[in-house]
PDB file of N, H, CA, C and O in Angstrom:
ATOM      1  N   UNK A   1     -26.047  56.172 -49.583  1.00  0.00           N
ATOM      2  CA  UNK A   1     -27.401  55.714 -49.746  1.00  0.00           C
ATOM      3  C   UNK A   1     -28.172  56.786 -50.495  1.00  0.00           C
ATOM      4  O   UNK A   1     -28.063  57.977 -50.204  1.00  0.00           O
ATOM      5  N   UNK A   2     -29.161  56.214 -51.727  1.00  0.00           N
ATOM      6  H   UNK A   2     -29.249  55.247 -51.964  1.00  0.00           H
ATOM      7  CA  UNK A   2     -29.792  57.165 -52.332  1.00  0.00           C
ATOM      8  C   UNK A   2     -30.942  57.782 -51.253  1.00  0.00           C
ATOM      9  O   UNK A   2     -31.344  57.038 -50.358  1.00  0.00           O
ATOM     10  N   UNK A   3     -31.460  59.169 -51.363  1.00  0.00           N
ATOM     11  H   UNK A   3     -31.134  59.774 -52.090  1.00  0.00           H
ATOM     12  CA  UNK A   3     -32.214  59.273 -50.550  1.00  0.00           C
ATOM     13  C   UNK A   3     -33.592  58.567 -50.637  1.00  0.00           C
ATOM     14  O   UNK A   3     -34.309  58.074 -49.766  1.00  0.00           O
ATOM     15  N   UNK A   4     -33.751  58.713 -52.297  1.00  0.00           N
ATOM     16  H   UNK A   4     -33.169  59.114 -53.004  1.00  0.00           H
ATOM     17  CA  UNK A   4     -35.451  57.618 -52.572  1.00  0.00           C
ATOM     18  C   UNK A   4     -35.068  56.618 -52.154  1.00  0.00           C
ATOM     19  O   UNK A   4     -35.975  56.404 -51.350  1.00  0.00           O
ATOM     20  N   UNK A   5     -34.503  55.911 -52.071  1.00  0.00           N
ATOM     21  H   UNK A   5     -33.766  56.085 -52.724  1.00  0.00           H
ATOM     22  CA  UNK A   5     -34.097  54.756 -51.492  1.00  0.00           C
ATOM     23  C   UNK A   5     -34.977  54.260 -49.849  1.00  0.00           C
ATOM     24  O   UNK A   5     -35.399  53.150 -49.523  1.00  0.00           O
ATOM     25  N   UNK A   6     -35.011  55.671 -49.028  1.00  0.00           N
ATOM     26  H   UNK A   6     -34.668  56.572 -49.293  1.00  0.00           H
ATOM     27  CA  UNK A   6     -35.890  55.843 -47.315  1.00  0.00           C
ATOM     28  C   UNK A   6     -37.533  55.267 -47.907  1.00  0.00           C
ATOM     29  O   UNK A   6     -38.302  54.525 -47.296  1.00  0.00           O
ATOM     30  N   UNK A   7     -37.722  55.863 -49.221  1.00  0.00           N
ATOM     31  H   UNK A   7     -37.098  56.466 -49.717  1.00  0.00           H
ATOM     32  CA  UNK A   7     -39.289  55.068 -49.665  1.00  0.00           C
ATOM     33  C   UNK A   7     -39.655  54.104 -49.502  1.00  0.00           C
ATOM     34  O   UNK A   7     -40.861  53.983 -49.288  1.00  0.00           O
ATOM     35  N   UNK A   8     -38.766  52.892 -49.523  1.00  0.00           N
ATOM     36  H   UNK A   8     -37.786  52.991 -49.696  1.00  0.00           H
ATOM     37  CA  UNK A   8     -39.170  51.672 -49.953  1.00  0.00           C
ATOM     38  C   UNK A   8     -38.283  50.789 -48.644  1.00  0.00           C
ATOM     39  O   UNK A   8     -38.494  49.580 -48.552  1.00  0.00           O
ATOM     40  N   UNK A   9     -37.339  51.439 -47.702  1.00  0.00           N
ATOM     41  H   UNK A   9     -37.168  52.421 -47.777  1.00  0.00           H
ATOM     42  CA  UNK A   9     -37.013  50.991 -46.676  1.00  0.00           C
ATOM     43  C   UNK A   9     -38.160  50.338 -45.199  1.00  0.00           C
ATOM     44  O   UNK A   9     -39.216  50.878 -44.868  1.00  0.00           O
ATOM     45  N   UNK A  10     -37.773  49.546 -44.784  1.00  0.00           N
ATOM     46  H   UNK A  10     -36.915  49.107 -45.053  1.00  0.00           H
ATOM     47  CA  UNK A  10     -39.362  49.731 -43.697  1.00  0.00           C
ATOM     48  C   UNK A  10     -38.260  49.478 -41.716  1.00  0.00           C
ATOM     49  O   UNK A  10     -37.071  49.780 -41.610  1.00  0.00           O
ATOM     50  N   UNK A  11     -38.668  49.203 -41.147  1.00  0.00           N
ATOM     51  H   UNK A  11     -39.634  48.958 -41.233  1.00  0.00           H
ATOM     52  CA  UNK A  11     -38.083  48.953 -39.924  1.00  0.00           C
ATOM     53  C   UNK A  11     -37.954  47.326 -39.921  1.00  0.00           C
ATOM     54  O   UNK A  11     -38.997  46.677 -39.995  1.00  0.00           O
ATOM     55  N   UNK A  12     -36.985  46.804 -39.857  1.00  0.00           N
ATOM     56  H   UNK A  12     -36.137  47.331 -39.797  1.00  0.00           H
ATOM     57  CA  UNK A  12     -36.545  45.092 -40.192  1.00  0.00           C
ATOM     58  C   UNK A  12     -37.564  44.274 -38.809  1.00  0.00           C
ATOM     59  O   UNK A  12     -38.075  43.163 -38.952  1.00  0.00           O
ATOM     60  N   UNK A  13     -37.695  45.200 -37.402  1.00  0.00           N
ATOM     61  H   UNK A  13     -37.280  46.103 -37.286  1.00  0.00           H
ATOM     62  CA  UNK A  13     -38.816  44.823 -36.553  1.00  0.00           C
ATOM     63  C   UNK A  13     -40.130  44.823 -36.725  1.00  0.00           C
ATOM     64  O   UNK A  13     -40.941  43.908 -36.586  1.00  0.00           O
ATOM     65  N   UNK A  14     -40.263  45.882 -37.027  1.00  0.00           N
ATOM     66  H   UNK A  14     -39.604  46.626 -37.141  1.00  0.00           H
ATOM     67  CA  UNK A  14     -42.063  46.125 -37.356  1.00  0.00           C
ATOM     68  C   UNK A  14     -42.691  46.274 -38.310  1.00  0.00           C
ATOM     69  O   UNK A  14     -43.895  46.522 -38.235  1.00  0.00           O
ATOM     70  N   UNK A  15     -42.185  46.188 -39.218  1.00  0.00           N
ATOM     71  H   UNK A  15     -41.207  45.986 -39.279  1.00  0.00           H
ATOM     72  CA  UNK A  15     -42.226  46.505 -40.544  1.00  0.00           C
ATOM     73  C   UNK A  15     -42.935  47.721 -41.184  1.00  0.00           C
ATOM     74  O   UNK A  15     -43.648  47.818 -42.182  1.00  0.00           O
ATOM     75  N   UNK A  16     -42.435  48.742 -40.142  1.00  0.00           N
ATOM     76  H   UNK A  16     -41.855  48.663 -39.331  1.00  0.00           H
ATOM     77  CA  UNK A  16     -43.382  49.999 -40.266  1.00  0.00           C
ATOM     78  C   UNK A  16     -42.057  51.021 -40.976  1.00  0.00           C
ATOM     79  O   UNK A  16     -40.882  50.904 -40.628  1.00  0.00           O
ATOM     80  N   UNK A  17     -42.534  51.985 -41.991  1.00  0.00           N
ATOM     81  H   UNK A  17     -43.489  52.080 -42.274  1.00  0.00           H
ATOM     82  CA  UNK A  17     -41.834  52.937 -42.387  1.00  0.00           C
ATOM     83  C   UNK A  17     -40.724  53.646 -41.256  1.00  0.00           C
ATOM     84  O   UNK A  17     -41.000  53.538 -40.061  1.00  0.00           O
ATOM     85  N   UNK A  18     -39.635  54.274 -41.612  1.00  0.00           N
ATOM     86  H   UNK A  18     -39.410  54.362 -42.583  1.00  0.00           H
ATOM     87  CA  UNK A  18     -38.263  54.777 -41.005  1.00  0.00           C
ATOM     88  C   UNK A  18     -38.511  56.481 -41.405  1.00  0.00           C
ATOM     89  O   UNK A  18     -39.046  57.025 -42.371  1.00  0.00           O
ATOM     90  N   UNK A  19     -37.869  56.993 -40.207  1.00  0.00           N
ATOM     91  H   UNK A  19     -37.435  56.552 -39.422  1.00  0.00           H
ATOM     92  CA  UNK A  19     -37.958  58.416 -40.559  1.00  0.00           C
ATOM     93  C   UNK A  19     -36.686  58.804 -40.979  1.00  0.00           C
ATOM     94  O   UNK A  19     -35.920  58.330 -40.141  1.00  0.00           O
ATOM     95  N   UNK A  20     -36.178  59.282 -41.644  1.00  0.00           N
ATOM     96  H   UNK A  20     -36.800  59.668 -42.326  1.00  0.00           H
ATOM     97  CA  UNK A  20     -35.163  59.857 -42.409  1.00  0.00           C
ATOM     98  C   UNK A  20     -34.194  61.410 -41.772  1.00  0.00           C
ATOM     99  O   UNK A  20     -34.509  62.542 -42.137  1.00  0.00           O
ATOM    100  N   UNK A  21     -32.909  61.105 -40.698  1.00  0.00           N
ATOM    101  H   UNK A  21     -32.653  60.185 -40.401  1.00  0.00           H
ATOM    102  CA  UNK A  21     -32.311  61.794 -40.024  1.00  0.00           C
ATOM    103  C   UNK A  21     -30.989  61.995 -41.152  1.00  0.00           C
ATOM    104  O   UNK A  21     -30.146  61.103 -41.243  1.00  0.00           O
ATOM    105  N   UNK A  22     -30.893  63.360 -42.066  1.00  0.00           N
ATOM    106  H   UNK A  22     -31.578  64.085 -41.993  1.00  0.00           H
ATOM    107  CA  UNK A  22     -29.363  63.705 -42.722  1.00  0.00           C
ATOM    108  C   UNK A  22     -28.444  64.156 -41.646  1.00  0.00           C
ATOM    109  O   UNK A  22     -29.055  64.742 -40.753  1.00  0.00           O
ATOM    110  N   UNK A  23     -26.734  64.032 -41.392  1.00  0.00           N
ATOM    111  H   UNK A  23     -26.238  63.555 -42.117  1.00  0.00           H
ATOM    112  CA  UNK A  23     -26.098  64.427 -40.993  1.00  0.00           C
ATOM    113  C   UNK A  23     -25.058  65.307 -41.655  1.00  0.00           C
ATOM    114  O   UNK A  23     -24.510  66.364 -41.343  1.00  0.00           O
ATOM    115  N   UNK A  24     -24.966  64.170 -43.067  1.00  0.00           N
ATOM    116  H   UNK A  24     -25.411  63.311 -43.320  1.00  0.00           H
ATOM    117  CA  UNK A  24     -23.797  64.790 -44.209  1.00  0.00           C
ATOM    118  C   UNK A  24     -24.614  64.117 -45.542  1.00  0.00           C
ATOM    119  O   UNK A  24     -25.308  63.112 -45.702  1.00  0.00           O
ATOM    120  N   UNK A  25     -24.252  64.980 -46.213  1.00  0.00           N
ATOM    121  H   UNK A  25     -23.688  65.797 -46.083  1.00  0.00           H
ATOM    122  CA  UNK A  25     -24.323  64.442 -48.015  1.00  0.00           C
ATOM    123  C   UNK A  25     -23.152  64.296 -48.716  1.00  0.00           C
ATOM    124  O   UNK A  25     -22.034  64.409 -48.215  1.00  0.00           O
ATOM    125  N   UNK A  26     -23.365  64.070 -49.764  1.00  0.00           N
ATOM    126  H   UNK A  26     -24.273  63.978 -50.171  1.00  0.00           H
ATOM    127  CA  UNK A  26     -22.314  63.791 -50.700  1.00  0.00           C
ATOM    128  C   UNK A  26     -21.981  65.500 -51.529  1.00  0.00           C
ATOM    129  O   UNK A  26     -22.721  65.702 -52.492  1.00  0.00           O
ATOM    130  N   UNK A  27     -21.474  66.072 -51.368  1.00  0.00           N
ATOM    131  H   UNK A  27     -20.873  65.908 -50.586  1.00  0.00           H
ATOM    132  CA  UNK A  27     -21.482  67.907 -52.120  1.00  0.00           C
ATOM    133  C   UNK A  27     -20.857  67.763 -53.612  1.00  0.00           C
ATOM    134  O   UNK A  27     -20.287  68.542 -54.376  1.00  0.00           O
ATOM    135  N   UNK A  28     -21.215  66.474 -53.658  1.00  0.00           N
ATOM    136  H   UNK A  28     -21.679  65.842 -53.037  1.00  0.00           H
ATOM    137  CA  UNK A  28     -21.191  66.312 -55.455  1.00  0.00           C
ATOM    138  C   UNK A  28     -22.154  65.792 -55.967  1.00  0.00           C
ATOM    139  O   UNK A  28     -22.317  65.959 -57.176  1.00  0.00           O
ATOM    140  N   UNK A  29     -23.105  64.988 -55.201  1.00  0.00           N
ATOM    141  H   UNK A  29     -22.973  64.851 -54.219  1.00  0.00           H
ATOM    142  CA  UNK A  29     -24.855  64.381 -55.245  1.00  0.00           C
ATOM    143  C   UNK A  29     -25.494  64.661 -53.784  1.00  0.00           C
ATOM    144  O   UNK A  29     -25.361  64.057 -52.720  1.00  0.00           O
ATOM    145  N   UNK A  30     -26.108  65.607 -54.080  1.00  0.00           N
ATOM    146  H   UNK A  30     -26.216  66.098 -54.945  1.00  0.00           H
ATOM    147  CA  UNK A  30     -27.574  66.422 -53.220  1.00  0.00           C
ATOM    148  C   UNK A  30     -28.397  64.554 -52.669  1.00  0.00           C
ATOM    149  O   UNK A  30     -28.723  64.131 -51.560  1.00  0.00           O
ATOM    150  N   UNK A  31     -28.448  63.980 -53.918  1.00  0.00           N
ATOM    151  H   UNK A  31     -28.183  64.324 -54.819  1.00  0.00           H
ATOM    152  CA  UNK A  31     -29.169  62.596 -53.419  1.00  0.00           C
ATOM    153  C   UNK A  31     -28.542  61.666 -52.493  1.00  0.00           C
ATOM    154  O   UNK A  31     -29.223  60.728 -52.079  1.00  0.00           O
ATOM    155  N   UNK A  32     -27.675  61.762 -52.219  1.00  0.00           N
ATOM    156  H   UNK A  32     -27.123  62.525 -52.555  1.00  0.00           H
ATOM    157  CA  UNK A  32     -26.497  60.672 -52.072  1.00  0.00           C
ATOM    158  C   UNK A  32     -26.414  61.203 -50.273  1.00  0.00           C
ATOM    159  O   UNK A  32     -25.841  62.261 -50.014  1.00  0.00           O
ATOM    160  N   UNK A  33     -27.067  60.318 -49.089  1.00  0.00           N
ATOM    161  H   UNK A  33     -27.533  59.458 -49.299  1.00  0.00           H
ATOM    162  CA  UNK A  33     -26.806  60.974 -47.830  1.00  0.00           C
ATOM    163  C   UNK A  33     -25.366  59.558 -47.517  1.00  0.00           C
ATOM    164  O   UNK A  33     -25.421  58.384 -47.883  1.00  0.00           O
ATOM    165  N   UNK A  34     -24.386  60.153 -46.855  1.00  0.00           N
ATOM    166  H   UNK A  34     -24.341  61.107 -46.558  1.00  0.00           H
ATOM    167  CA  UNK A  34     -23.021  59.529 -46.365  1.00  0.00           C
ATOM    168  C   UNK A  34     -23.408  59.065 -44.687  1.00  0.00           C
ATOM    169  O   UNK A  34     -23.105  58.031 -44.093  1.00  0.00           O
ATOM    170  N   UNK A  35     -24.171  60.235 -44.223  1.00  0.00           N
ATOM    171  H   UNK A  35     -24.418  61.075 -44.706  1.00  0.00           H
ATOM    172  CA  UNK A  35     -23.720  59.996 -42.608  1.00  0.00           C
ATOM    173  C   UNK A  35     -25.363  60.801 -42.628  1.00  0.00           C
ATOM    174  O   UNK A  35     -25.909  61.587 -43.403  1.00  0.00           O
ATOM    175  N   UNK A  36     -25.875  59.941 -40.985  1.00  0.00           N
ATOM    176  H   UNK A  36     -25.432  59.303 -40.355  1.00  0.00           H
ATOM    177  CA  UNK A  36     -27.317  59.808 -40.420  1.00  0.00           C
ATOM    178  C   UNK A  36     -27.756  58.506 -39.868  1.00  0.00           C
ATOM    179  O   UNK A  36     -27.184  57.517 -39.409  1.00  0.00           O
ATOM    180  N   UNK A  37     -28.815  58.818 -40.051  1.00  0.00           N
ATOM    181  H   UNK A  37     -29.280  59.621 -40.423  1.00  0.00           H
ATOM    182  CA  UNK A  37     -29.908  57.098 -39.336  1.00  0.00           C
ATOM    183  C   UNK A  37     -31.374  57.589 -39.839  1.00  0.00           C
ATOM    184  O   UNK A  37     -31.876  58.690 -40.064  1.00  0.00           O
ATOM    185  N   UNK A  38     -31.806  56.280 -39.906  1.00  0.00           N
ATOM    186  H   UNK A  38     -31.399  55.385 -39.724  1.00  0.00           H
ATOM    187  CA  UNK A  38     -33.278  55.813 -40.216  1.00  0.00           C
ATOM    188  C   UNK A  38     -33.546  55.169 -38.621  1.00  0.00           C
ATOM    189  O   UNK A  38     -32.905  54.351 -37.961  1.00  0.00           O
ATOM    190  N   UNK A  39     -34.929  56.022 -38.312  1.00  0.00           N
ATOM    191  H   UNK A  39     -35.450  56.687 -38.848  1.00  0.00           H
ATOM    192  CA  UNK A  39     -35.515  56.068 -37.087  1.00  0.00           C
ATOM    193  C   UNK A  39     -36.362  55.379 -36.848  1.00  0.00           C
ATOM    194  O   UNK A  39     -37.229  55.642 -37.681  1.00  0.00           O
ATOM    195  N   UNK A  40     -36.782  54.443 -36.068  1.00  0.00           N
ATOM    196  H   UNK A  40     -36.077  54.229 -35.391  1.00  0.00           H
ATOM    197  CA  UNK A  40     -37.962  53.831 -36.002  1.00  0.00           C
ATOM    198  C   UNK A  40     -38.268  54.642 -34.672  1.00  0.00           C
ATOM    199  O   UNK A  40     -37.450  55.076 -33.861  1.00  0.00           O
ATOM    200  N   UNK A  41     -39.828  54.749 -34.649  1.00  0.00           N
ATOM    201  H   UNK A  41     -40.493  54.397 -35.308  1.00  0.00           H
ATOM    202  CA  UNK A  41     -40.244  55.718 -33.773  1.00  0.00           C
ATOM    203  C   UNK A  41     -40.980  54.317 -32.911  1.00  0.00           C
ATOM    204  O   UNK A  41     -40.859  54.184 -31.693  1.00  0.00           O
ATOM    205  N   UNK A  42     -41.678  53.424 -33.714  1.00  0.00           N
ATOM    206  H   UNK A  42     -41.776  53.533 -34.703  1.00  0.00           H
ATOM    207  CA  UNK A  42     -42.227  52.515 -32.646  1.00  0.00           C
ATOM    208  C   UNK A  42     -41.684  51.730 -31.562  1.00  0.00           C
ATOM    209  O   UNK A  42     -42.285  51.352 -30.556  1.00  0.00           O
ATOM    210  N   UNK A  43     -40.304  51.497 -31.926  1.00  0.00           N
ATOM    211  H   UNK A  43     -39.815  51.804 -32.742  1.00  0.00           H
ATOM    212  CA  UNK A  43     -39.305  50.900 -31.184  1.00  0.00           C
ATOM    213  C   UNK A  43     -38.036  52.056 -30.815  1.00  0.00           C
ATOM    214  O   UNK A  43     -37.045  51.616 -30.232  1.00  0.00           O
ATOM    215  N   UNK A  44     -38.092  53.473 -31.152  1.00  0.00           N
ATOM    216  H   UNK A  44     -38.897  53.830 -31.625  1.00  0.00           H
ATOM    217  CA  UNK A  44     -36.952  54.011 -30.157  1.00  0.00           C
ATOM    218  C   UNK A  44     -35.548  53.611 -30.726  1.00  0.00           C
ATOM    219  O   UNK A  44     -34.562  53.920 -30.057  1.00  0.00           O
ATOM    220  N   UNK A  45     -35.444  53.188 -31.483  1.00  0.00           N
ATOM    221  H   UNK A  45     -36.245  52.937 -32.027  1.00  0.00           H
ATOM    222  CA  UNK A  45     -34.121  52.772 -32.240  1.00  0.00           C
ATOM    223  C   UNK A  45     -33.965  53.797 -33.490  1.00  0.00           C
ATOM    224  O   UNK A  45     -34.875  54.283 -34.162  1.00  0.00           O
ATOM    225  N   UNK A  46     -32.431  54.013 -33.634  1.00  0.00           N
ATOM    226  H   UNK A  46     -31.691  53.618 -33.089  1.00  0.00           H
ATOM    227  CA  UNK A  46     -31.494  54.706 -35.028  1.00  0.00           C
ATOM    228  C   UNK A  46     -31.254  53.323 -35.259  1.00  0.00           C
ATOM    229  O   UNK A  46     -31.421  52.364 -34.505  1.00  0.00           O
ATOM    230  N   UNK A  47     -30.751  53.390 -36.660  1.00  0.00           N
ATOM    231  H   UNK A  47     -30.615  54.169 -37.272  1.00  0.00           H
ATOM    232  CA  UNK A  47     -30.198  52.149 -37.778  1.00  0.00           C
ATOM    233  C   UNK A  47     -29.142  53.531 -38.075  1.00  0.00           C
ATOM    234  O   UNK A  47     -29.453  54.720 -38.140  1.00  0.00           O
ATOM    235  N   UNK A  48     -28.496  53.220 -38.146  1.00  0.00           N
ATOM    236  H   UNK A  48     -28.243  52.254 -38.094  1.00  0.00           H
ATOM    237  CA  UNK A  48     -27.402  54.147 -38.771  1.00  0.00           C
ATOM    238  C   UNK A  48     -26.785  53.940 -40.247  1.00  0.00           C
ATOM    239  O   UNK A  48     -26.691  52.830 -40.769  1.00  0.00           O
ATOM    240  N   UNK A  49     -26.370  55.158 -40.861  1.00  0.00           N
ATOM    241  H   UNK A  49     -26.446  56.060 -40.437  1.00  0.00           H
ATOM    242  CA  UNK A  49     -26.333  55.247 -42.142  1.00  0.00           C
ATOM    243  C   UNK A  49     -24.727  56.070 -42.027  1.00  0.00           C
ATOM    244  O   UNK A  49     -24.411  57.226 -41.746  1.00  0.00           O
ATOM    245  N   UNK A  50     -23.942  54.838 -42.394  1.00  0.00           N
ATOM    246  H   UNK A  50     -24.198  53.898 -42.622  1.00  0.00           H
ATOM    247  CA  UNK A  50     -22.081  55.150 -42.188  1.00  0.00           C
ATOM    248  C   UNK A  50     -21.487  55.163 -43.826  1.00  0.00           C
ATOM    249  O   UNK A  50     -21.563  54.205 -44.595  1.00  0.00           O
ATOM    250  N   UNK A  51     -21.028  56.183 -44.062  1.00  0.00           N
ATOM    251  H   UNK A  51     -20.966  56.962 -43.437  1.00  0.00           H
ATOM    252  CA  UNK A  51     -20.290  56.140 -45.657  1.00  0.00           C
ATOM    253  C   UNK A  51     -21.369  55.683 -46.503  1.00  0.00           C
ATOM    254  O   UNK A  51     -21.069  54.755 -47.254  1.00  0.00           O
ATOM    255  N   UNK A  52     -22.436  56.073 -46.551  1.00  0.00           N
ATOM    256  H   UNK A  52     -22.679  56.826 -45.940  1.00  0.00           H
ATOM    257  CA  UNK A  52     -23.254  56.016 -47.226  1.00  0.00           C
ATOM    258  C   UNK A  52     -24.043  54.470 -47.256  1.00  0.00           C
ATOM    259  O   UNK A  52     -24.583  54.015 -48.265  1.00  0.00           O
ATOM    260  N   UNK A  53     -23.986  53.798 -45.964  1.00  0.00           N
ATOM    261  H   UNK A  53     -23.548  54.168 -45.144  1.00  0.00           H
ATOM    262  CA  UNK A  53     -24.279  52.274 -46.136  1.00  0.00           C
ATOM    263  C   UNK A  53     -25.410  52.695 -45.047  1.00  0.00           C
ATOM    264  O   UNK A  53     -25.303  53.710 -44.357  1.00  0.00           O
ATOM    265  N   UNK A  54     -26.428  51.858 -44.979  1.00  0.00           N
ATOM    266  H   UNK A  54     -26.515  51.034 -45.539  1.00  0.00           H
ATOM    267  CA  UNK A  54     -27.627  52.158 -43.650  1.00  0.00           C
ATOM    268  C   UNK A  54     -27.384  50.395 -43.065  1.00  0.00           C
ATOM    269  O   UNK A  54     -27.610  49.404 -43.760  1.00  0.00           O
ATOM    270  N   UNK A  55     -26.953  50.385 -41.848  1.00  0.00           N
ATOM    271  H   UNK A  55     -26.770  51.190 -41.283  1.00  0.00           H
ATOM    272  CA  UNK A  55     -27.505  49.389 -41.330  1.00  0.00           C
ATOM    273  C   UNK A  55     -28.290  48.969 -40.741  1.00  0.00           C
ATOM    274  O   UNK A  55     -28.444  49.283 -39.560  1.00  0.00           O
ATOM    275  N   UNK A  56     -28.980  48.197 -41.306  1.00  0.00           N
ATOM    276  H   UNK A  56     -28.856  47.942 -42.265  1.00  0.00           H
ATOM    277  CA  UNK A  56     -30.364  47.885 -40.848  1.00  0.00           C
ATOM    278  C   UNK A  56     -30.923  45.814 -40.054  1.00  0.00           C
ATOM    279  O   UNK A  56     -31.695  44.885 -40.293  1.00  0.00           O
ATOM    280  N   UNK A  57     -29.709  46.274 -38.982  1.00  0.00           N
ATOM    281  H   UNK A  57     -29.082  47.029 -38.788  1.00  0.00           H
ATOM    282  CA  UNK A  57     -29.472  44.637 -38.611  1.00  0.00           C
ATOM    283  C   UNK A  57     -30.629  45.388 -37.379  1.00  0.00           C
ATOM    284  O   UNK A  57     -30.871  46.544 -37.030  1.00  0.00           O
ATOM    285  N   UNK A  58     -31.112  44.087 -37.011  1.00  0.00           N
ATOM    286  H   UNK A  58     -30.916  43.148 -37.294  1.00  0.00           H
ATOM    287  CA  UNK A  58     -31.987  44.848 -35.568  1.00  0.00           C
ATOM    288  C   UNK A  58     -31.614  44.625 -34.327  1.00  0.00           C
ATOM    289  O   UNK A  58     -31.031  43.665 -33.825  1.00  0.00           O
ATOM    290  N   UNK A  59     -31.963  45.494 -33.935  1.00  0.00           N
ATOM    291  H   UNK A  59     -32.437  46.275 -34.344  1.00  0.00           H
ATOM    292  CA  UNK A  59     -31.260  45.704 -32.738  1.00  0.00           C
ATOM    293  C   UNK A  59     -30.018  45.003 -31.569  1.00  0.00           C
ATOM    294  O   UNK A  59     -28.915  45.356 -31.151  1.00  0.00           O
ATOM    295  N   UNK A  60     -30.975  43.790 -31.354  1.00  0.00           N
ATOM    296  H   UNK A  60     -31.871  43.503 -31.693  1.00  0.00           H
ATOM    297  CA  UNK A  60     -29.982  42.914 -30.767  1.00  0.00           C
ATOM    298  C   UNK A  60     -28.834  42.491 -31.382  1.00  0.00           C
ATOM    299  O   UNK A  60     -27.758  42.273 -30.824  1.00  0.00           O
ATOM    300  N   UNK A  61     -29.124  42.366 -32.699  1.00  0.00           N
ATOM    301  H   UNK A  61     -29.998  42.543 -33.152  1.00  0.00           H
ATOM    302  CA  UNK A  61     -27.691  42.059 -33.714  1.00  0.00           C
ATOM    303  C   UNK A  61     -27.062  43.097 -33.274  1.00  0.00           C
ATOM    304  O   UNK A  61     -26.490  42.962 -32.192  1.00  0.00           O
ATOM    305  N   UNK A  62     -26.981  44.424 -33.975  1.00  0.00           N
ATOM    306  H   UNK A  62     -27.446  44.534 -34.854  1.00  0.00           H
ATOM    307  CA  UNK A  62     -25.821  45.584 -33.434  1.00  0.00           C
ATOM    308  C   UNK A  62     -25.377  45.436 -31.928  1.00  0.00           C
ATOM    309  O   UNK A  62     -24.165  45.595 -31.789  1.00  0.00           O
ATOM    310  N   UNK A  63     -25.859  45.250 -31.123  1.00  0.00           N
ATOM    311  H   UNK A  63     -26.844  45.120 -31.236  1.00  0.00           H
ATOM    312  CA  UNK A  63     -25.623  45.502 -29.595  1.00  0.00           C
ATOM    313  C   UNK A  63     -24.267  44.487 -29.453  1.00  0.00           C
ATOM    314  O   UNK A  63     -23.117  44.717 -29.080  1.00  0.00           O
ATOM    315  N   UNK A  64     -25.109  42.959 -30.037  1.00  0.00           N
ATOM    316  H   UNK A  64     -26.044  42.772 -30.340  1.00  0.00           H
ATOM    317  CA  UNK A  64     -23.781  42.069 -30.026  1.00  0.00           C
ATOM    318  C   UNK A  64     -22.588  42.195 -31.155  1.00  0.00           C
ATOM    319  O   UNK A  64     -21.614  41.452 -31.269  1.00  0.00           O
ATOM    320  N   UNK A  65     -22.955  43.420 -32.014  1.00  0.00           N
ATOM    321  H   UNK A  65     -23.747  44.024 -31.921  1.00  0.00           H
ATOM    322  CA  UNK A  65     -21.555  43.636 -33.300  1.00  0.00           C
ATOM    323  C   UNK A  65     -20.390  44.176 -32.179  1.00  0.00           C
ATOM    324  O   UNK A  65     -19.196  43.904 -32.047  1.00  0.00           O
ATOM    325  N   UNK A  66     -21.422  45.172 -31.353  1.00  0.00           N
ATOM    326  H   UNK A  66     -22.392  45.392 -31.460  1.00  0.00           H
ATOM    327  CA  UNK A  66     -20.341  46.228 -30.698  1.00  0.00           C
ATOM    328  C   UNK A  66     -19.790  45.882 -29.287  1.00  0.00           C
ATOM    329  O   UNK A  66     -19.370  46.726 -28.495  1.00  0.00           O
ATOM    330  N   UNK A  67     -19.846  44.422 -29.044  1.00  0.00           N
ATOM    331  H   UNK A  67     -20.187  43.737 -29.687  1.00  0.00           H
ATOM    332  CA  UNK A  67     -19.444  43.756 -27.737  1.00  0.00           C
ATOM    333  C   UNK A  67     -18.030  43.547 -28.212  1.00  0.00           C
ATOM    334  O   UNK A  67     -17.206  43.000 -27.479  1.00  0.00           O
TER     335      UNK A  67
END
């Protein structure tokens, strides 16, 4: 995921801006985050950001991906 990319992202619940958590980058693009989450602070939820993909299903969706 590009990092400008967190600009224009919003929370799929509230439609309020995501805070931007890096874990890993790409050490061939500084822009490019692989591993993290986009935070919603109003709702207490990570969206997680796997191989460079952010998923941004809400909440109840993931809960039932991982049943």
């Amino acid at each position: 995921m590009q990092r400008d990319l967190v600009e224009i992202l919003v929370c799929p619940v509230t439609k309020e801006p995501l805070d931007l958590v890096i874990d890993a980058l790409d050490p061939e693009d500084e822009n490019e985050i692989l591993q993290g989450h986009l935070y919603s602070k109003s709702i207490d939820f990570k969206y997680p950001i796997e191989d460079g993909i952010p998923n941004l299903l809400p909440p109840e969706m993931q809960q039932a991906e991982n049943l």
